[in-house]
Backbone of each chain as ProteinMPNN parsed JSONL, in Angstrom:
{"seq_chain_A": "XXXXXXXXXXXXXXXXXXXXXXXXXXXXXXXXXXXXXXXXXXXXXXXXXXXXXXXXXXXXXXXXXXXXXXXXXXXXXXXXXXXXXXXXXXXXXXXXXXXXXXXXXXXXXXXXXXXXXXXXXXXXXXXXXXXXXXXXXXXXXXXXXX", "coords_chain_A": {"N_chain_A": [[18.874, -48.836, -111.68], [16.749, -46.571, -113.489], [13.38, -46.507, -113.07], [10.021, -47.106, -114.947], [8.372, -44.304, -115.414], [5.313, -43.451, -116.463], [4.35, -40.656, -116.926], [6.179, -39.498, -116.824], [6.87, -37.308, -119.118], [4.952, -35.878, -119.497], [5.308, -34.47, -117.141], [7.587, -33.323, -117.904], [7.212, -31.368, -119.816], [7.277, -32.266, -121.805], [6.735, -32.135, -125.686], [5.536, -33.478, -128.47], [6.208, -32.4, -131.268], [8.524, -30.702, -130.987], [12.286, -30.012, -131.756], [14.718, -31.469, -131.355], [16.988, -30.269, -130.483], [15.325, -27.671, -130.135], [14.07, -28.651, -127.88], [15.899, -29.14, -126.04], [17.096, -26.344, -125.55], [15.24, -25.691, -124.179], [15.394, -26.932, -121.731], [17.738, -26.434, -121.075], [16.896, -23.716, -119.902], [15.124, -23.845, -118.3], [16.59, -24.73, -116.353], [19.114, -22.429, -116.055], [17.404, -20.528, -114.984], [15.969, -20.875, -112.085], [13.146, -21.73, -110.475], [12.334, -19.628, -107.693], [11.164, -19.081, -104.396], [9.373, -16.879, -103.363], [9.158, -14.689, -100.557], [9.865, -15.926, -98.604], [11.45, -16.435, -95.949], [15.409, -17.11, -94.559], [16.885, -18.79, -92.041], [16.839, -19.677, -88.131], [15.705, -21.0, -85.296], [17.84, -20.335, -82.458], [19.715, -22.202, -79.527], [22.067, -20.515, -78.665], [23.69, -17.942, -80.073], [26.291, -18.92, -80.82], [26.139, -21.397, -82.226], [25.334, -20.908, -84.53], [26.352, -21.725, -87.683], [28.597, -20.893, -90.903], [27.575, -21.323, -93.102], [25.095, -21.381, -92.351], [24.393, -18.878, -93.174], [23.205, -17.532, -96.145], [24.993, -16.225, -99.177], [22.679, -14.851, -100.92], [22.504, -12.163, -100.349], [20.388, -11.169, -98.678], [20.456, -12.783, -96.523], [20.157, -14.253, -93.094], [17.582, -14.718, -91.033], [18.406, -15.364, -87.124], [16.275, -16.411, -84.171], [16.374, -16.304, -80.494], [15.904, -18.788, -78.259], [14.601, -18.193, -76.15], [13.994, -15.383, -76.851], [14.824, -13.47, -76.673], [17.14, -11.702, -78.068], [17.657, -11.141, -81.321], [19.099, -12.025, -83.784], [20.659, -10.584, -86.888], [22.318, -12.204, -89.599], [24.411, -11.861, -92.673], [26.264, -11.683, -95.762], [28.63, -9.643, -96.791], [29.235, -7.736, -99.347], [32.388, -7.653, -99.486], [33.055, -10.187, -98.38], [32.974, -10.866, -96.192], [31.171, -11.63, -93.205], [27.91, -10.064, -91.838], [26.88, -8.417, -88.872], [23.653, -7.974, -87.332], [22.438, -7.134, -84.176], [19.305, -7.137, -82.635], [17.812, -6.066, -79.654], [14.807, -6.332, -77.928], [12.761, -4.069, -76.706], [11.076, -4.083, -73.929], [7.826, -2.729, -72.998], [6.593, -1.857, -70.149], [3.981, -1.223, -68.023], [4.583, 1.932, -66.938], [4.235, 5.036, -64.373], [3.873, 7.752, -65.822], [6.429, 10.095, -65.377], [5.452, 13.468, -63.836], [5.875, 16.124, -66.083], [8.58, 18.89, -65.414], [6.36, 21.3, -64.615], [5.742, 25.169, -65.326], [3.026, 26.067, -64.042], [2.131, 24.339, -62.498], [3.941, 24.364, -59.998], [4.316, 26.801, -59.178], [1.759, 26.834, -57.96], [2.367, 24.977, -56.134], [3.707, 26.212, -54.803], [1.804, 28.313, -53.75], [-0.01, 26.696, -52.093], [1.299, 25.799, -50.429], [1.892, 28.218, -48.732], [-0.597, 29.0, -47.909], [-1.191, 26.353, -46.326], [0.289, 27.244, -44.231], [0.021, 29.647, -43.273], [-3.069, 28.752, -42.379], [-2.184, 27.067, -40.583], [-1.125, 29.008, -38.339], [-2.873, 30.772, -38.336], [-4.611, 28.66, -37.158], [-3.122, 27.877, -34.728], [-3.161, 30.793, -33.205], [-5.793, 31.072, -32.612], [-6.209, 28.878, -30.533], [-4.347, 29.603, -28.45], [-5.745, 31.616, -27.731], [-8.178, 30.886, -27.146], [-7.759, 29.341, -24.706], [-6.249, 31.407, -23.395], [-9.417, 32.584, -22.522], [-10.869, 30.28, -21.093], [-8.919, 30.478, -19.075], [-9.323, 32.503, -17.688], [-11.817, 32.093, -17.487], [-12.007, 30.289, -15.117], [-10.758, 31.741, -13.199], [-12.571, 33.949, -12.809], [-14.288, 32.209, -11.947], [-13.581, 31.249, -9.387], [-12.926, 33.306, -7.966]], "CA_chain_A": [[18.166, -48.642, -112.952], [15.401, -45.632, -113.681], [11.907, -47.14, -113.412], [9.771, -46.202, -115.627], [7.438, -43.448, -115.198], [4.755, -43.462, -117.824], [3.504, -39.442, -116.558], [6.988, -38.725, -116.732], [6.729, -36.638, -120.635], [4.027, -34.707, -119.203], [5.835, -33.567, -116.077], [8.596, -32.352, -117.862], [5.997, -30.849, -120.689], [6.873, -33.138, -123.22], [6.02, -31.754, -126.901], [6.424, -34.195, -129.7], [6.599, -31.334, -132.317], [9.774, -30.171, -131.1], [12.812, -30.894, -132.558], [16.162, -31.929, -130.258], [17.626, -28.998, -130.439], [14.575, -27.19, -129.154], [13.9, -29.156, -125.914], [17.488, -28.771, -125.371], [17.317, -25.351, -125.239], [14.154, -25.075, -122.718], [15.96, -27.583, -120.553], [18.922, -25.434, -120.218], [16.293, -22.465, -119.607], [15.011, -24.151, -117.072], [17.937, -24.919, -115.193], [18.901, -21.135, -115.681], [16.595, -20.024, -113.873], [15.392, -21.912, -111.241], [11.862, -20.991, -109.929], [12.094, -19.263, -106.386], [10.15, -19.103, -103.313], [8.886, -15.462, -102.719], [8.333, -14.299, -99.24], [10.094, -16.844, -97.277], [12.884, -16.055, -94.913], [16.214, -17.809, -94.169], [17.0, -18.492, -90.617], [16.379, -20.647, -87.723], [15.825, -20.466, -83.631], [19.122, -21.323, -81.739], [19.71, -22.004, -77.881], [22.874, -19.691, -78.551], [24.355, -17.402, -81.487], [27.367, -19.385, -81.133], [25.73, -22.525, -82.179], [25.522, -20.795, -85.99], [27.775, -21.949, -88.844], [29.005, -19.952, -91.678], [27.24, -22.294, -93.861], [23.348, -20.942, -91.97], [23.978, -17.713, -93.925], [23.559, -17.271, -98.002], [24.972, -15.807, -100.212], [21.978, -14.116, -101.939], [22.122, -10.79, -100.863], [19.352, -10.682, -97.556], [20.962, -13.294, -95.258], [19.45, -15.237, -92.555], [17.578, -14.538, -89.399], [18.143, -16.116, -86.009], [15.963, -16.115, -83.111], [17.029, -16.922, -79.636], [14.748, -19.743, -77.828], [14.123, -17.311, -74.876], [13.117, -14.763, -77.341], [15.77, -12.556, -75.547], [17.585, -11.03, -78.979], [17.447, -11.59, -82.992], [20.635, -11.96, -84.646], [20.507, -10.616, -88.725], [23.58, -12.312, -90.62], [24.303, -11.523, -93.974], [27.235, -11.699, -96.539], [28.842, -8.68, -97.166], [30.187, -7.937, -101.247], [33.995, -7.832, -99.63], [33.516, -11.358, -98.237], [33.312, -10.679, -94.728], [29.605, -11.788, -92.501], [27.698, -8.184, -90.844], [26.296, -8.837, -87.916], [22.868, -7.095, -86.862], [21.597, -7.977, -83.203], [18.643, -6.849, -82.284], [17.217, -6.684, -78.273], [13.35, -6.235, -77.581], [12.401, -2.667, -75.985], [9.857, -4.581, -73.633], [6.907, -1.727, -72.6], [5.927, -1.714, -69.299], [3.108, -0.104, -67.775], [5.288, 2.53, -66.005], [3.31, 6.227, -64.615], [4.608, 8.515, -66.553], [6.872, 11.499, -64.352], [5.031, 15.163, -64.646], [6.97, 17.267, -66.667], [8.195, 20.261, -65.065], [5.118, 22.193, -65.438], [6.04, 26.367, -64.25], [2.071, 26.628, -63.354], [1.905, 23.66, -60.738], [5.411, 24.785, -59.588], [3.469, 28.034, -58.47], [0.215, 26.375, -57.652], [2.273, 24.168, -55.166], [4.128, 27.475, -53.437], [0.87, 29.31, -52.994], [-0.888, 25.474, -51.65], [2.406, 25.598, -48.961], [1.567, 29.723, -47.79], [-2.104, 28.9, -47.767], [-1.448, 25.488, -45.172], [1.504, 27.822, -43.17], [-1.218, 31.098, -43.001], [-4.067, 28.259, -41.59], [-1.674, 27.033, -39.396], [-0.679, 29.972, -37.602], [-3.967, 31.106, -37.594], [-5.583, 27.955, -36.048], [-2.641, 28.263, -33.285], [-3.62, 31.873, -32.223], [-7.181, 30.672, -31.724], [-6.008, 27.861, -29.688], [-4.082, 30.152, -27.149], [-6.866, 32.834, -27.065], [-9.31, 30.098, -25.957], [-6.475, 28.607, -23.431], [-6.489, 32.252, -22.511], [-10.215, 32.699, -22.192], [-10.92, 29.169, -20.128], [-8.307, 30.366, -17.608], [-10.524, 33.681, -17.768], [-13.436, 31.907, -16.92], [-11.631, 29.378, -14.644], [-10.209, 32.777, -12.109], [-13.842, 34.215, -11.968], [-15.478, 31.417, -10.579], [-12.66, 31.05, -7.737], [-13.616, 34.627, -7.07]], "C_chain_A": [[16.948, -47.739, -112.744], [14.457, -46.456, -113.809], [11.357, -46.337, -114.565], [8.322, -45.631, -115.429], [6.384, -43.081, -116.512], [4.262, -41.278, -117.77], [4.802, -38.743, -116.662], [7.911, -37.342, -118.41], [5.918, -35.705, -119.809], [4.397, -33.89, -118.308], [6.57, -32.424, -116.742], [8.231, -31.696, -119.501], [6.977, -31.122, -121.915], [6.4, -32.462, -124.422], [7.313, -32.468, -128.013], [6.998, -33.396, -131.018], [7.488, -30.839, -132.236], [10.841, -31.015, -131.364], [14.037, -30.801, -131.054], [16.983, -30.777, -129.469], [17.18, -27.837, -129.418], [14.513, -27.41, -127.75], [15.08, -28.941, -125.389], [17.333, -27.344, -124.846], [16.524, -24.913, -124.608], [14.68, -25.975, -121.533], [16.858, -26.752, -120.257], [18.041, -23.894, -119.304], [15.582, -22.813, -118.104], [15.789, -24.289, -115.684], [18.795, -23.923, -114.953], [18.563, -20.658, -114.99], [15.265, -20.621, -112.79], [13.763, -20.419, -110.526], [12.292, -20.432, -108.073], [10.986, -19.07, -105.723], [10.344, -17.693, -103.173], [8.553, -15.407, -101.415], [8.747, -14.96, -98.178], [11.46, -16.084, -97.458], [13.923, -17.145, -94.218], [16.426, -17.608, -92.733], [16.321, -19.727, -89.82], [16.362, -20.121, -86.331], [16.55, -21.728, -83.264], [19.086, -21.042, -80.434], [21.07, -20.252, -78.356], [23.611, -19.078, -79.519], [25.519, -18.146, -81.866], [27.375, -20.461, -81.927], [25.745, -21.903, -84.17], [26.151, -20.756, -86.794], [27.71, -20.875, -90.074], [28.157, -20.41, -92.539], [25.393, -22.237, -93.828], [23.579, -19.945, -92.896], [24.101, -17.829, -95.657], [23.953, -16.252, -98.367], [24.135, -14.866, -101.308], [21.539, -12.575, -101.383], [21.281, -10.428, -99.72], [19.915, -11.317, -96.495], [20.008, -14.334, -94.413], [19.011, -14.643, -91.085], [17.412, -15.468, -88.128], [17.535, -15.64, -84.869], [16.333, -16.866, -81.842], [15.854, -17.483, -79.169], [14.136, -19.132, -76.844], [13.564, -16.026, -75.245], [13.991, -13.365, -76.849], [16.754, -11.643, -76.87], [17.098, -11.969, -80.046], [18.398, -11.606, -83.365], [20.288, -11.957, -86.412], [21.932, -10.882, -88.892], [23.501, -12.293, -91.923], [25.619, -11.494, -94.281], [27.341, -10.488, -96.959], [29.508, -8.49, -99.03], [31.774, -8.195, -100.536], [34.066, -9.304, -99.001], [32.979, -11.364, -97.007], [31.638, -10.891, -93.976], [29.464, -10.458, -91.735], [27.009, -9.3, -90.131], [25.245, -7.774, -86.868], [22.329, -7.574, -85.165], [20.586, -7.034, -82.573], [17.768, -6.981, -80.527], [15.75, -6.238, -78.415], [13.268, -5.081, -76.711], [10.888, -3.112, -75.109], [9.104, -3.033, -72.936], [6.351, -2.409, -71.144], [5.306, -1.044, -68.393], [3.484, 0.622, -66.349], [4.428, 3.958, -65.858], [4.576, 7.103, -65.374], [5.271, 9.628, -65.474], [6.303, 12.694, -65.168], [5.906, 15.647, -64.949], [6.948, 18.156, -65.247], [7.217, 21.748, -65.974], [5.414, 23.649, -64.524], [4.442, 26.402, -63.25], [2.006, 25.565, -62.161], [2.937, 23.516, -60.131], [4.454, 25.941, -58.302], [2.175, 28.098, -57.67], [0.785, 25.417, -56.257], [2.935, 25.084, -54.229], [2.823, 27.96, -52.824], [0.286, 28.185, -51.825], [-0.053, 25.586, -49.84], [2.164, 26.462, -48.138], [0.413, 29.54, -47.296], [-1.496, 27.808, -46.293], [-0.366, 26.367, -43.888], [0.414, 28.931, -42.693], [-2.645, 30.312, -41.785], [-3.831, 27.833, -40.556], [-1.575, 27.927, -38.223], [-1.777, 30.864, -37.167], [-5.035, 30.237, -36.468], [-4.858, 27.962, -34.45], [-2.745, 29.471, -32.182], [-4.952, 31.643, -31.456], [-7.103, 29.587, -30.526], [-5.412, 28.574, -28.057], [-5.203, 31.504, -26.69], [-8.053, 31.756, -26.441], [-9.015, 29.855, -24.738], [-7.073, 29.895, -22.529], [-7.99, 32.819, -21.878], [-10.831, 32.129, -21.211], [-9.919, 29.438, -19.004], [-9.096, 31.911, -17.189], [-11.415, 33.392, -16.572], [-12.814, 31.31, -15.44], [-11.342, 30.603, -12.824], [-11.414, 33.448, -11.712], [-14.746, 33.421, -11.331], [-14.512, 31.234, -9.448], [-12.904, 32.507, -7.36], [-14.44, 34.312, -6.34]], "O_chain_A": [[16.129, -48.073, -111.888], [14.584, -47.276, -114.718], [11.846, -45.328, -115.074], [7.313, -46.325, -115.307], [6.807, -42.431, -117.469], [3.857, -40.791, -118.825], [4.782, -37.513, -116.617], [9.029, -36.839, -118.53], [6.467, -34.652, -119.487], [4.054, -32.709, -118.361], [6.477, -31.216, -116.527], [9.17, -31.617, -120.294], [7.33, -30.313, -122.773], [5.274, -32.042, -124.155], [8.507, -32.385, -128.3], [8.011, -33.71, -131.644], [7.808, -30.255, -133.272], [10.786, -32.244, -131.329], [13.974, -30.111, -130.036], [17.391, -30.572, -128.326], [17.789, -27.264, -128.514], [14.779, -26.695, -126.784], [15.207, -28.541, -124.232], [17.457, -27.199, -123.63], [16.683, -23.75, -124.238], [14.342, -25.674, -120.389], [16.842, -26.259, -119.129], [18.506, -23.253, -118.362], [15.574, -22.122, -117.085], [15.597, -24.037, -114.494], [19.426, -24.015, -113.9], [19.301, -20.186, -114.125], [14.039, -20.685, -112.881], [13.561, -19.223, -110.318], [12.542, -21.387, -107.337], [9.903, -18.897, -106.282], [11.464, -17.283, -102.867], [7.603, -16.105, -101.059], [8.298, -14.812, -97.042], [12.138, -15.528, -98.323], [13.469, -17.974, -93.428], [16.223, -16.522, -92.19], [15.567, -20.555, -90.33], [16.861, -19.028, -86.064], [16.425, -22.946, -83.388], [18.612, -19.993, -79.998], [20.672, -19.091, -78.26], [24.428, -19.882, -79.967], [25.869, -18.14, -83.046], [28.453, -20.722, -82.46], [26.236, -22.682, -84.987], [26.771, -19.702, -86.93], [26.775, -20.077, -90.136], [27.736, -19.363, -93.031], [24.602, -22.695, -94.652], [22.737, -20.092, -93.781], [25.12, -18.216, -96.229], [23.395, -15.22, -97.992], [24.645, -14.289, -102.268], [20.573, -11.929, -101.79], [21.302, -9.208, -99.561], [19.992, -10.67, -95.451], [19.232, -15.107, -94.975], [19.777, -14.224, -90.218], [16.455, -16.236, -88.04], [17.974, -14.599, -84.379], [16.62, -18.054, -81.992], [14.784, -16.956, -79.472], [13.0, -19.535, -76.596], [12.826, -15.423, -74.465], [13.424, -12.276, -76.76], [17.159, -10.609, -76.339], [16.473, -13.026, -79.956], [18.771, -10.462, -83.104], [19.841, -12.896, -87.07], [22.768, -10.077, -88.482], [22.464, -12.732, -92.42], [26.38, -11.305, -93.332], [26.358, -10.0, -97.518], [30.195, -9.327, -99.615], [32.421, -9.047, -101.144], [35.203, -9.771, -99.059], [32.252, -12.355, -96.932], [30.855, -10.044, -94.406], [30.37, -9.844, -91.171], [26.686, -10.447, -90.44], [25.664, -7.04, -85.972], [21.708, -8.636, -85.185], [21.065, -6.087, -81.949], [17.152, -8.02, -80.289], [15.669, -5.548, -79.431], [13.948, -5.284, -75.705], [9.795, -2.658, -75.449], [9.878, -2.253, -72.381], [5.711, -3.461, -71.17], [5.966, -0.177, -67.82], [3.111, 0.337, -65.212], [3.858, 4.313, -66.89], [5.803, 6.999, -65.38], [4.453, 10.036, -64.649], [6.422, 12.985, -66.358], [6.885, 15.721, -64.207], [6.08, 18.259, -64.381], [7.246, 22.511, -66.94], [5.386, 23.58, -63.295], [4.476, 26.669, -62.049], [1.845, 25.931, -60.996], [3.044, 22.426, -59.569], [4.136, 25.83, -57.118], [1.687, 29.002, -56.993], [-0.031, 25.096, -55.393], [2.837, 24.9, -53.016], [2.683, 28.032, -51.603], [0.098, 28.632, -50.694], [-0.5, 25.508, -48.695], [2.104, 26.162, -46.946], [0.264, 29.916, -46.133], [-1.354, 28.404, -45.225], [-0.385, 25.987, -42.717], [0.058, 28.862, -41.517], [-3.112, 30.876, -40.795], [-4.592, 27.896, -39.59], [-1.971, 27.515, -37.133], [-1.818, 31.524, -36.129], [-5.778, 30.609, -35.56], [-5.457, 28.016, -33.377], [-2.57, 29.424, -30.965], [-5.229, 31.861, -30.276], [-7.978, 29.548, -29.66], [-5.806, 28.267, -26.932], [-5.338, 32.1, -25.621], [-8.659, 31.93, -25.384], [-9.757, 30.06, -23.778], [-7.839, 29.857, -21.566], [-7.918, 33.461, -20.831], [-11.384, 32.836, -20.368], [-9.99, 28.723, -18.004], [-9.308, 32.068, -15.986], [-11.684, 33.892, -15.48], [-13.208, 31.979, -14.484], [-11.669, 30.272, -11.684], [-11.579, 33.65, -10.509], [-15.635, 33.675, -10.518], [-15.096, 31.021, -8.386], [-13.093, 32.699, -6.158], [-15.007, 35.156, -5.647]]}, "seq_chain_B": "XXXXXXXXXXXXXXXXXXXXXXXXXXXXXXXXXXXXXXXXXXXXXXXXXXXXXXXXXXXXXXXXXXXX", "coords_chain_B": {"N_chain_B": [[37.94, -22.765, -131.287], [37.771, -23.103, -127.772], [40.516, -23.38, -125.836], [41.137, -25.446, -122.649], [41.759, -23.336, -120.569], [40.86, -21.433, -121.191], [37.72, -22.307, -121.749], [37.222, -22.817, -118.976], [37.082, -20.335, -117.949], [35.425, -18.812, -119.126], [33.089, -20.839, -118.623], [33.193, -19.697, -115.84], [32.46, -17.511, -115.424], [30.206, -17.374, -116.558], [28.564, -18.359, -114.782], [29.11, -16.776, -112.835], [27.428, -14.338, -113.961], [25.101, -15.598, -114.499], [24.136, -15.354, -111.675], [22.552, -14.136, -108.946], [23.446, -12.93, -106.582], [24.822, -10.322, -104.735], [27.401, -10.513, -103.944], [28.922, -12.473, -105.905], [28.162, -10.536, -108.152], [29.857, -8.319, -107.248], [32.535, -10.031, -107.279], [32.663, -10.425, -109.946], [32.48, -8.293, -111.16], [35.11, -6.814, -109.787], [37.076, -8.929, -111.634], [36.31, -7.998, -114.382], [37.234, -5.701, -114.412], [39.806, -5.881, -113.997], [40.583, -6.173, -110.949], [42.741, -7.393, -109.714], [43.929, -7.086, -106.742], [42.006, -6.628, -105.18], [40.431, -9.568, -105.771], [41.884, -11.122, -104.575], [41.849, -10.289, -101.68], [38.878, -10.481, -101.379], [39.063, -13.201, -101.4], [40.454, -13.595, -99.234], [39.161, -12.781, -96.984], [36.643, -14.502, -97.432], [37.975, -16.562, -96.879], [38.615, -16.16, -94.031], [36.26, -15.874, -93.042], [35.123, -18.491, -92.871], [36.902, -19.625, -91.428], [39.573, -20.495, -92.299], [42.934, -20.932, -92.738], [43.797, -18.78, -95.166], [46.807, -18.589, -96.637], [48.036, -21.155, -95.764], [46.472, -22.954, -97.309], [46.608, -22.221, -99.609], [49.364, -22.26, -100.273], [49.447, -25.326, -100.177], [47.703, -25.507, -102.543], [49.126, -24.746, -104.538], [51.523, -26.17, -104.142], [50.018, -28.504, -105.098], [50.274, -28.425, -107.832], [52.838, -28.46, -108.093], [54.319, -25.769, -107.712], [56.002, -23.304, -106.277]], "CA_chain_B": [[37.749, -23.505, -130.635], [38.321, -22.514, -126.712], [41.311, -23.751, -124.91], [40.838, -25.882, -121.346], [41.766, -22.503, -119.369], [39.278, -20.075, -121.687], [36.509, -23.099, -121.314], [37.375, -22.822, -117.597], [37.012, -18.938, -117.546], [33.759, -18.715, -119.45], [31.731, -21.128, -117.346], [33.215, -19.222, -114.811], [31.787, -16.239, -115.854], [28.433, -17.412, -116.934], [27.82, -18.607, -113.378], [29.077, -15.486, -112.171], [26.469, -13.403, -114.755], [23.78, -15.737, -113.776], [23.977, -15.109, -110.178], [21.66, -12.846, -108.214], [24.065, -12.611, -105.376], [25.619, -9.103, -104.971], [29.083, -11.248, -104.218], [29.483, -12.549, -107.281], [28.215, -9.243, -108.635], [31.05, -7.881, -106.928], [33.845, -10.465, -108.084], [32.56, -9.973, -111.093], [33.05, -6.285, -112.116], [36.335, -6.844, -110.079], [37.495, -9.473, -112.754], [36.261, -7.231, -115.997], [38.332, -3.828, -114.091], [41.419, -6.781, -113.503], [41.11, -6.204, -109.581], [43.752, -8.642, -108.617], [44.424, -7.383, -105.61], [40.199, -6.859, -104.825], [40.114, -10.136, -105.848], [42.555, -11.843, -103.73], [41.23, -9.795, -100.566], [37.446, -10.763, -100.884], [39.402, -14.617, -100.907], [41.316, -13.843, -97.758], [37.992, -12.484, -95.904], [35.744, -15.849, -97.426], [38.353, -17.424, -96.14], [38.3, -15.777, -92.315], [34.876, -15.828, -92.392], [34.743, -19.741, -93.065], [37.797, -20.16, -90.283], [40.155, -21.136, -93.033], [43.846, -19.853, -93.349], [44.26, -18.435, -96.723], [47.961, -18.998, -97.161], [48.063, -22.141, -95.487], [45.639, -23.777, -98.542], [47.033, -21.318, -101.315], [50.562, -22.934, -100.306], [48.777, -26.075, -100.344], [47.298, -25.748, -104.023], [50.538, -24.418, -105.297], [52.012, -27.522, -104.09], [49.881, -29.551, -106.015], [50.622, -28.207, -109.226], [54.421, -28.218, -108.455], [54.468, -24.611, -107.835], [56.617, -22.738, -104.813]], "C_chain_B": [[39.09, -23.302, -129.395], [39.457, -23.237, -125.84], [40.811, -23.949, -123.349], [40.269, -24.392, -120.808], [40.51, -21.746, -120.146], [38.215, -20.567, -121.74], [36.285, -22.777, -119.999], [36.686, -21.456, -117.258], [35.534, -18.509, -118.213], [32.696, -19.611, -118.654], [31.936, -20.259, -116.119], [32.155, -17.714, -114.679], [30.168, -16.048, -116.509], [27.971, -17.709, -115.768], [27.339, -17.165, -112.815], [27.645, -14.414, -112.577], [25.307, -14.025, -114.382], [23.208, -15.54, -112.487], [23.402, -13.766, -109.896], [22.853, -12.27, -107.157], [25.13, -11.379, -105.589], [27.323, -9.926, -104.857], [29.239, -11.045, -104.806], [29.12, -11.577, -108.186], [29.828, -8.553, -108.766], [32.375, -8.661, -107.233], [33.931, -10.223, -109.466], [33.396, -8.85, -111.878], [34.73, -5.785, -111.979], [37.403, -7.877, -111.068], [37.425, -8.723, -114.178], [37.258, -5.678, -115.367], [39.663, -4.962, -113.852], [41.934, -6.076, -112.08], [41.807, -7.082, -109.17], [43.914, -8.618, -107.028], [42.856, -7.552, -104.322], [39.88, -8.546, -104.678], [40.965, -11.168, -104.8], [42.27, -11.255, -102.124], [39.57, -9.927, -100.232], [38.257, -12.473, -100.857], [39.648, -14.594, -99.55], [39.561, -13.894, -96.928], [36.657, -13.478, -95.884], [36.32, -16.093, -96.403], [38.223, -17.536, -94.088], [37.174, -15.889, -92.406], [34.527, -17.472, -92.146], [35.687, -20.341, -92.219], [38.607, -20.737, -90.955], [41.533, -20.095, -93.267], [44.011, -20.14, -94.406], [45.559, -19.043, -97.128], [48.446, -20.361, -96.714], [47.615, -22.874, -96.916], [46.051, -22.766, -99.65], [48.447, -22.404, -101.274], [50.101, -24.893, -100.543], [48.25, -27.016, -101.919], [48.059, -25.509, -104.676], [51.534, -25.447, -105.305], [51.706, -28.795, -105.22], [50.116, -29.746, -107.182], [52.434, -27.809, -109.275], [55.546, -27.082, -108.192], [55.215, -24.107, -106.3], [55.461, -21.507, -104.247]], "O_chain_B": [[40.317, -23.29, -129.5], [38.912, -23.79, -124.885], [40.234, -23.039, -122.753], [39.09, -24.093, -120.619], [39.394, -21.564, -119.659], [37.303, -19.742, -121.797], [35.138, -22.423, -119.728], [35.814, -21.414, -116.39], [34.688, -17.873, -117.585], [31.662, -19.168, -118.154], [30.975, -20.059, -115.376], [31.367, -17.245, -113.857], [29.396, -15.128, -116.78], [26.818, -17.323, -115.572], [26.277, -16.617, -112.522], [26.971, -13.84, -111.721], [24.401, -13.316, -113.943], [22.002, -15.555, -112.241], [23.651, -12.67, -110.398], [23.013, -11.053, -107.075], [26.06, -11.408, -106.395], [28.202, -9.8, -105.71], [29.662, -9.929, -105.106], [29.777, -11.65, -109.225], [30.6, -8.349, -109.703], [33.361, -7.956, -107.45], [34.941, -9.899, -110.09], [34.324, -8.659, -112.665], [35.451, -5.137, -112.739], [38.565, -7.486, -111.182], [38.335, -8.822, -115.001], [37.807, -4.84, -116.083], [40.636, -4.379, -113.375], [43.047, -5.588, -111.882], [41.474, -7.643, -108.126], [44.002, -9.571, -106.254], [42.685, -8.167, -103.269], [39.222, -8.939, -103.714], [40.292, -12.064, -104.291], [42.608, -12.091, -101.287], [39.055, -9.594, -99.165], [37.747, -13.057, -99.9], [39.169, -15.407, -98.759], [39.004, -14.883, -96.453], [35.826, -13.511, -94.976], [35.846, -16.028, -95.269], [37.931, -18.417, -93.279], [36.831, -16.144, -91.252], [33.701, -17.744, -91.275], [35.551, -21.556, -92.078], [38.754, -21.864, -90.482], [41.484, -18.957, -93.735], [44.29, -21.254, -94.852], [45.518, -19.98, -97.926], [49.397, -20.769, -97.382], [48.521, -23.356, -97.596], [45.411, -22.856, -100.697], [48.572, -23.263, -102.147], [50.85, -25.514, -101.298], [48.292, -28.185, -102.301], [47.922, -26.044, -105.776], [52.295, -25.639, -106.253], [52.421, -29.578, -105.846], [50.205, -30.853, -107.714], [53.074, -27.164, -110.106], [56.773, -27.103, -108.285], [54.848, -24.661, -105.263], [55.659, -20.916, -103.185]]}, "name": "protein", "num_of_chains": 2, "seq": "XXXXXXXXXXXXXXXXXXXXXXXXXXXXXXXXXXXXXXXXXXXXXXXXXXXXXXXXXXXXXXXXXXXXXXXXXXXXXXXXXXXXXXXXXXXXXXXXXXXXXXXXXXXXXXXXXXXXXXXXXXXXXXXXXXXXXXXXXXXXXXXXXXXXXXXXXXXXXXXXXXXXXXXXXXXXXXXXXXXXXXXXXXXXXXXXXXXXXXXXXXXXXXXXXXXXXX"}
């Protein structure tokens, strides 16, 4: 048996001035068009995509999103008009702080030939000085045994 | 004053018109163009999508009404 609710006229905005007919026809208007929630999103977080029934996705046109518990993909399902569920899956592009490789740049291409002639030119010059001393110290080395 | 089936076919069709859902958009427009065969191919693909054979439960409901 319905209790009775004395607040229950005012909920459902009650007006004695209307006639039968009337309230009838804002009750059906009501039940027409049901008030919706703006802004919220269908969907839930599952251990595994498999774990989602046909029955998680609606019908209205946006679908439902699932996230995985590891955070590891997104799965968008949605109802297609021919009947049939799409299936979006999304993976994560994680950023990590990698150096970037220099382009090939032509000027430090050229900047690293001349760097190579330059250490080959100092070379070859510090080795002549090395045997002209050699040869000087055996120089010196033959006039004092004179 | 509407006969069972044309009672049947107008609520059907007021649901349908009240609905947001592109679906029933789409059964829709194929019911006013008389897609029969549209309309029996978005059934089959509910049906696969919901893991249900089609002709299994068509043979099924045809049964109940007597029908081969």
């Amino acid at each position: 048996m319905q209790q009775y609710n004395p607040y229950w006229n005012q909920m459902m905005g009650y007006n004695p001035m209307m006639n039968a007919q009337q309230r009838l026809a804002q009750m059906e208007q009501s039940q027409m068009f049901p008030t919706q929630m703006s802004g919220s999103l269908n969907g839930r977080v599952v251990d595994s995509f498999d774990s989602i029934s046909v029955n998680d996705v609606p019908m209205d046109g946006i679908g439902a999103v699932f996230l995985k518990r590891d955070n590891s993909e997104i799965q968008v399902r949605s109802w297609g008009n021919d009947g049939l569920i799409r299936m979006t899956t999304y993976k994560p592009d994680i950023a990590e702080n990698k150096a970037e490789a220099p382009a090939d740049n032509p000027i430090m291409t050229r900047l690293d030939e001349v760097v190579t002639r330059l250490e080959k030119i100092e070379k070859s010059i510090s080795g002549k000085r090395v045997i002209k001393n050699a040869k000087s110290n055996a120089d010196d080395v033959s006039a004092n045994d004179e | 004053m509407l006969n069972p089936m044309q009672m049947m076919y107008q609520q059907m069709m007021n649901k349908l018109k009240s609905s947001s859902s592109p679906q029933a958009n789409n059964v829709l427009n194929m019911i006013q163009n008389g897609d029969a065969k549209g309309i029996e191919q978005f059934g089959r693909n509910i049906a696969q999508s919901r893991g249900i054979d089609f002709d299994a439960e068509y043979q099924k409901f045809c049964k109940q009404f007597g029908m081969k």
